[in-house]
C-alpha positions as a Markdown table, in Angstrom:
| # | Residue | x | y | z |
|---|---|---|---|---|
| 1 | Unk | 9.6 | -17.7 | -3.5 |
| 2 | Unk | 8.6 | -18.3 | -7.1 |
| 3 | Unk | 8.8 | -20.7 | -9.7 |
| 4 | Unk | 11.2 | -19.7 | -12.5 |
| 5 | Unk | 9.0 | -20.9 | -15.3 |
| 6 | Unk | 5.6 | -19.2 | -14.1 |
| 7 | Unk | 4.1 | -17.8 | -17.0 |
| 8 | Unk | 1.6 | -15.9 | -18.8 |
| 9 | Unk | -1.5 | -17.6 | -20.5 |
| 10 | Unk | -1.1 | -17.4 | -24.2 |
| 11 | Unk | -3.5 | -19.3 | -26.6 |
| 12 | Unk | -1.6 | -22.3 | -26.9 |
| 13 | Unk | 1.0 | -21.5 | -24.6 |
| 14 | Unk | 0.7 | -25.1 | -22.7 |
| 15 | Unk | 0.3 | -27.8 | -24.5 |
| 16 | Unk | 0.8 | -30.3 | -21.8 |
| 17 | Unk | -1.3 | -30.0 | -18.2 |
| 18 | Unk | -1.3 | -31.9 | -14.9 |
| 19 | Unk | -3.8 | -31.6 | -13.0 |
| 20 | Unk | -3.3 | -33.3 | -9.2 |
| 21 | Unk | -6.7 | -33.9 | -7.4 |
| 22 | Unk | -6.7 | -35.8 | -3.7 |
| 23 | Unk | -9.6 | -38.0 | -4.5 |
| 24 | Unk | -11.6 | -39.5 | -7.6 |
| 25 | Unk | -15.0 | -37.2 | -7.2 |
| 26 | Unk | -13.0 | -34.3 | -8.0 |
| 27 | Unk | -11.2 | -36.0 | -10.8 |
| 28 | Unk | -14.4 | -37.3 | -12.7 |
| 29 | Unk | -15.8 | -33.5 | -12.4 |
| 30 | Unk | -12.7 | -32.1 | -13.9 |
| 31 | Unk | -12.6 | -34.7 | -16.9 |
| 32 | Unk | -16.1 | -33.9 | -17.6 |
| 33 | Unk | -15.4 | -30.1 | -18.1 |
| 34 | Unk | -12.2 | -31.3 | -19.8 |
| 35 | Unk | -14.2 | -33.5 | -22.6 |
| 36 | Unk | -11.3 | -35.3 | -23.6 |
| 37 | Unk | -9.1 | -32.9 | -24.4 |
| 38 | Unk | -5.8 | -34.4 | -24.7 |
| 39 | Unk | -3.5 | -31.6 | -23.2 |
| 40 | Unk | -4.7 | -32.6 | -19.9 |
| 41 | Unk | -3.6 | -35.5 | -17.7 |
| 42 | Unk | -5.9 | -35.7 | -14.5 |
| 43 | Unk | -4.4 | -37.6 | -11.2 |
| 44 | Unk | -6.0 | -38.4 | -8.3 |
| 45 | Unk | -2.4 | -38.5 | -5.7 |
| 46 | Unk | -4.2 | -39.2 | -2.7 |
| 47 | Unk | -5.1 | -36.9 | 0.1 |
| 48 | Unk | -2.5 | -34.5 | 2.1 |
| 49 | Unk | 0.5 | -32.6 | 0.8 |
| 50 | Unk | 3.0 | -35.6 | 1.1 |
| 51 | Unk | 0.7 | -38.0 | -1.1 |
| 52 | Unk | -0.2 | -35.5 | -3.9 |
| 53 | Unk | 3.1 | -33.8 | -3.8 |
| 54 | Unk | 4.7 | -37.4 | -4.4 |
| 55 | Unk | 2.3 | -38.2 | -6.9 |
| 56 | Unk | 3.0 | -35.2 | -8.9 |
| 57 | Unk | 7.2 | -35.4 | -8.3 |
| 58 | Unk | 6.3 | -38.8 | -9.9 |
| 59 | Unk | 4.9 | -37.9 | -12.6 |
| 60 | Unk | 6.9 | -35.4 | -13.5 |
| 61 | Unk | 9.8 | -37.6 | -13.0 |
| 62 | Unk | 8.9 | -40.2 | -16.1 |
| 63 | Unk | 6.9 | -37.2 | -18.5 |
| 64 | Unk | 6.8 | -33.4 | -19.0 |
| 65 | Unk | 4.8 | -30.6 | -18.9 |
| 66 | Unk | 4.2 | -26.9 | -18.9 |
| 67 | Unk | 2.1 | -26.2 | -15.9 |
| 68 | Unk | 0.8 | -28.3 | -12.9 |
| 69 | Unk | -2.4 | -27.4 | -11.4 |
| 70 | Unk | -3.4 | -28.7 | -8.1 |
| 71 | Unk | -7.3 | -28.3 | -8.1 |
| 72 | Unk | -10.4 | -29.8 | -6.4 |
| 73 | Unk | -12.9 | -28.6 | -3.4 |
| 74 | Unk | -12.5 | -26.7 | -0.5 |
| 75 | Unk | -12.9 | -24.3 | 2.2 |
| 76 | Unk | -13.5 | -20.7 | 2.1 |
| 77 | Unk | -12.9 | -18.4 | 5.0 |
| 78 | Unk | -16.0 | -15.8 | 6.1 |
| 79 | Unk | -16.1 | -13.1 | 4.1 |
| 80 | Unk | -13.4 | -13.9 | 1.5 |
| 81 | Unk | -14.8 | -17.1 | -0.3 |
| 82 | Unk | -18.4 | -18.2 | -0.6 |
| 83 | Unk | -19.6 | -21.6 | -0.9 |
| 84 | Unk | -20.0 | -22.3 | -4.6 |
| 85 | Unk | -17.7 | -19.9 | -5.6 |
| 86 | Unk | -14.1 | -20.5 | -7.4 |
| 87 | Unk | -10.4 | -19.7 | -5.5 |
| 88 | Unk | -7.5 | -19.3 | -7.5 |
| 89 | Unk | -4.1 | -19.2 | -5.7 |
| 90 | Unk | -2.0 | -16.1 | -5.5 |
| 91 | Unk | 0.1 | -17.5 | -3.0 |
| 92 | Unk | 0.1 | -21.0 | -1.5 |
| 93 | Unk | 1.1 | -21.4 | 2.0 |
| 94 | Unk | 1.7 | -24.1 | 4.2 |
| 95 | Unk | -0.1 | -22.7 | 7.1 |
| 96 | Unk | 0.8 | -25.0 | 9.5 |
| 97 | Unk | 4.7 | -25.3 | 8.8 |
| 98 | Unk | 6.6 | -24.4 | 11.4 |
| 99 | Unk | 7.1 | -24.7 | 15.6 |
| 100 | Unk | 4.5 | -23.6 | 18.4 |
| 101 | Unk | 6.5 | -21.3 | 21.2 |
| 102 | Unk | 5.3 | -19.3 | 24.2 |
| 103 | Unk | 4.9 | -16.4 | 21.9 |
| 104 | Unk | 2.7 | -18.3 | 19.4 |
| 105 | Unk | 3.2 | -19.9 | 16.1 |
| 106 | Unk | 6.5 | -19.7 | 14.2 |
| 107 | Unk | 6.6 | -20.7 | 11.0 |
| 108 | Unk | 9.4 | -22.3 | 9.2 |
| 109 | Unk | 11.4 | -19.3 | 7.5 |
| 110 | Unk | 12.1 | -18.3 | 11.6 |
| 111 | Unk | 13.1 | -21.6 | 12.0 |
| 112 | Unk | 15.8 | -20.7 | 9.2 |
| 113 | Unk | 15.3 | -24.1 | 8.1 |
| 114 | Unk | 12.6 | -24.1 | 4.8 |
| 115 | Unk | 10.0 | -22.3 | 3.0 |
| 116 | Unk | 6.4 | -22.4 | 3.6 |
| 117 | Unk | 5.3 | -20.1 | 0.4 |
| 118 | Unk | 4.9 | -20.3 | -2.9 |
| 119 | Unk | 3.9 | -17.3 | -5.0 |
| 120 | Unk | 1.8 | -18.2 | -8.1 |
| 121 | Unk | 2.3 | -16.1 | -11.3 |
| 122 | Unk | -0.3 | -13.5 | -10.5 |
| 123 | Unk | -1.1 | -12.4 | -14.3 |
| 124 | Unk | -1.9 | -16.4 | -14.7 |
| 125 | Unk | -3.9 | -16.1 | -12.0 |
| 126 | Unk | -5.8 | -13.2 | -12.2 |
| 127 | Unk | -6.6 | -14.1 | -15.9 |
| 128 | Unk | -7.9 | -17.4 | -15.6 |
| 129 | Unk | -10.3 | -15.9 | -12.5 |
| 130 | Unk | -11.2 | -12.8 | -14.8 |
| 131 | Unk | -12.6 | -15.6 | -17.3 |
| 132 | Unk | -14.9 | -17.6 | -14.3 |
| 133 | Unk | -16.4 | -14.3 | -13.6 |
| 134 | Unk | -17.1 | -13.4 | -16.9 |
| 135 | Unk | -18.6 | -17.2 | -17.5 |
| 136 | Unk | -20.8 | -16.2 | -14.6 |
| 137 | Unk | -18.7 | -18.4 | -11.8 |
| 138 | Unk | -18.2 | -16.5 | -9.1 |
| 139 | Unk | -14.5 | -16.5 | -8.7 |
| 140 | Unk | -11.6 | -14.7 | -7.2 |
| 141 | Unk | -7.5 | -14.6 | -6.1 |
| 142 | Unk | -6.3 | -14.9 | -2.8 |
| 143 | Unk | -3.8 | -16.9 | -1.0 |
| 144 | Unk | -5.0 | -20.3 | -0.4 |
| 145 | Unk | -3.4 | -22.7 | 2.6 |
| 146 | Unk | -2.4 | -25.9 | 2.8 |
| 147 | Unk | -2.8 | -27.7 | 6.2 |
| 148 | Unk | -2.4 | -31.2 | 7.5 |
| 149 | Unk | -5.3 | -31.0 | 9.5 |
| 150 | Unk | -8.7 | -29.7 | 8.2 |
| 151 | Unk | -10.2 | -26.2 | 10.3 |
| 152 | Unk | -12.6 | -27.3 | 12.7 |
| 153 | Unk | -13.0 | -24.5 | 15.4 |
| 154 | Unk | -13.6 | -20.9 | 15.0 |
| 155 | Unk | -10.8 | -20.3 | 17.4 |
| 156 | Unk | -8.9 | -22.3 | 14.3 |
| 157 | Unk | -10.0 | -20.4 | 11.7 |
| 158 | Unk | -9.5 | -16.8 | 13.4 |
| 159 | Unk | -5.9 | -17.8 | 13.9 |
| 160 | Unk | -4.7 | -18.9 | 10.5 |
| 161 | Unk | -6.5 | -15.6 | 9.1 |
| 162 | Unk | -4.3 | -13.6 | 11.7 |
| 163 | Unk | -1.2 | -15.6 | 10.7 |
| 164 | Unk | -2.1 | -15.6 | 6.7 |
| 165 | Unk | -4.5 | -11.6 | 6.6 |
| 166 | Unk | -6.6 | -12.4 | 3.2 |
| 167 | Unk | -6.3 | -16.1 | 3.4 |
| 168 | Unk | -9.1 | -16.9 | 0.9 |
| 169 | Unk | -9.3 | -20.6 | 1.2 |
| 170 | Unk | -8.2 | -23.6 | 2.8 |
| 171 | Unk | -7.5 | -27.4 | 1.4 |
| 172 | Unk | -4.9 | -30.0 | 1.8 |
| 173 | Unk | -2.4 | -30.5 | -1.2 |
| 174 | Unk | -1.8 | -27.1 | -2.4 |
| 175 | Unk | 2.0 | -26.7 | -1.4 |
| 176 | Unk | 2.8 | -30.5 | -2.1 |
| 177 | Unk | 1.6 | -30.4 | -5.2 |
| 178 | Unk | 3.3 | -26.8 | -6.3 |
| 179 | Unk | 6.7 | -27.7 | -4.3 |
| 180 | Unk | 7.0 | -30.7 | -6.8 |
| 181 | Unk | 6.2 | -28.0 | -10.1 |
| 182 | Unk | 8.6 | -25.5 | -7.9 |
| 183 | Unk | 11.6 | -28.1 | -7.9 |
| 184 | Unk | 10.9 | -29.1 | -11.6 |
| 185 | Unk | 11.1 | -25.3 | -12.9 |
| 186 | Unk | 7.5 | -26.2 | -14.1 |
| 187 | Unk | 4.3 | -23.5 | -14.1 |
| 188 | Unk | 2.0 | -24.2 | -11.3 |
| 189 | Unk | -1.8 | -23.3 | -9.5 |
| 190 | Unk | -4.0 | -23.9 | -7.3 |
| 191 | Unk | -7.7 | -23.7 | -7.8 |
| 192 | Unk | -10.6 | -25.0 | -5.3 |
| 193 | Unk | -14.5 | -24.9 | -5.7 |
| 194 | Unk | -15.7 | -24.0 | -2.1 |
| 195 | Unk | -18.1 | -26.6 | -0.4 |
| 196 | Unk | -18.3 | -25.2 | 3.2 |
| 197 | Unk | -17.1 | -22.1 | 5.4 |
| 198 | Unk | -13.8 | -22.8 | 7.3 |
| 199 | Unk | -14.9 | -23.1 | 11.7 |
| 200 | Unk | -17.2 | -25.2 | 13.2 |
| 201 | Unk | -17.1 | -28.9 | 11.5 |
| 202 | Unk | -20.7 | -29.1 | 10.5 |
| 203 | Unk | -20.9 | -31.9 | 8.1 |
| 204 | Unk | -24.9 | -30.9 | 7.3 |
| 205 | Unk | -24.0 | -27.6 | 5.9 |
| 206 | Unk | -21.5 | -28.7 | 3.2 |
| 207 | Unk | -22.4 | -28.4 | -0.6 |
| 208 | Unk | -20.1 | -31.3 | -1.8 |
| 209 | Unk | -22.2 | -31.5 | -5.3 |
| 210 | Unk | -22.4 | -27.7 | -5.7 |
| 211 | Unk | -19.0 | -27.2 | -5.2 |
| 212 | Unk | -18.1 | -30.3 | -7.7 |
| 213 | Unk | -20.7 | -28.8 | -10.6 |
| 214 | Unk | -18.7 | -25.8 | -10.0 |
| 215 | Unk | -15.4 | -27.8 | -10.5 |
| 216 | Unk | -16.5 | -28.7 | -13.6 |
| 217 | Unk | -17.7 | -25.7 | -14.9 |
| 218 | Unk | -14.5 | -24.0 | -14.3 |
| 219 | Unk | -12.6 | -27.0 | -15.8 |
| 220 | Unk | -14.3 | -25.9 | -19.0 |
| 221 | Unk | -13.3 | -22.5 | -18.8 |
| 222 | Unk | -9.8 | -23.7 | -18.3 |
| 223 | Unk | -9.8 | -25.5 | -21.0 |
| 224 | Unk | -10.7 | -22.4 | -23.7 |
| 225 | Unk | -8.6 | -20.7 | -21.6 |
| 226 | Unk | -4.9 | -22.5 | -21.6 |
């Protein structure tokens, strides 16, 4: 599924931004990058898809805009997303969506009751990652899920990256956040710094601050590039 409205970046194509964060860290890293430029509006909506997806339905039901962007920090999975580096969404999935059976995880579409996938404007996408590398961020596409409840296993990770092959990274208010642009015919991403690997929850290894410097540096870039 896509959102009718995704488009192309054009200098000073949009001219009003959202940008949906869960919490305030990775709000005061993008408003730094941002310098006051006035096309942006940055939210912090709270943690989870149902909080920031409300927040940004919320906004966008008292004031307009040309393209939501969910973005903060994250995990990357081995081999597709290192720590430091930036993800932007391709496709955003609600990875966890769906029913467990006897023959393993269904997700909603089987149910034949809702949609767990959201396809980002790929030319958008691959643009605006095109401009990190070339600002010396390393950066790529890939889909990026949306769970309720943060990897903590390896037996976790290896079976989301069987039920999503490529899944680059992993956060928790992606498909909120782009269901609420979706239903408003409004352009939408999703892009997340990576502070740890997605497995084993091990709290020592994370690089919180690296991955909110690198936030911030791709906030700049985003805002010569839109």
């Amino acid at each position: 599924m896509t959102s009718s409205k995704n488009t192309s970046p054009v200098s000073g194509r949009f001219t009003k931004i959202l940008i949906i964060t869960a919490v305030d860290a990775e709000k005061e890293s993008l408003l730094k990058g941002l310098n006051n430029d006035s096309r942006f509006t940055v939210e912090a909506g709270g943690a989870g898809p149902v909080a920031a997806g409300v927040s940004a339905a919320c906004f966008l039901a008292k004031d307009t805009c040309d393209l939501v962007i969910n973005a903060g920090i994250g995990g990357g999975f081995t081999g597709q997303a290192e720590i430091g580096s930036i993800v932007a969404a391709d496709q955003i999935i609600a990875a966890d969506f769906g029913a467990e059976s006897q023959e393993g995880f269904l997700p909603v579409e089987e149910l034949g009751f809702g949609c767990s996938r959201l396809t980002v404007n790929k030319h958008l996408a691959e643009t605006i990652t095109e401009a990190f590398t070339k600002a010396g961020l390393p950066a790529r596409t890939g889909p990026v899920l949306t769970v309720s409840t943060a990897t903590g296993t390896a037996e976790t990770a290896e079976e989301l990256q069987k039920r999503v092959p490529g899944a680059a990274a992993e956060a928790m208010e992606g498909f909120g956040v782009a269901w609420a642009a979706h239903k408003n015919a409004v352009s939408f991403m999703e892009i997340r710094a990576i502070s740890n690997e997605v497995g084993p929850r091990d709290k020592g290894s994370w690089k919180i601050k690296e991955a909110l410097d690198s936030l911030t540096e791709a906030a700049r870039i985003l805002k010569e590039e839109l």
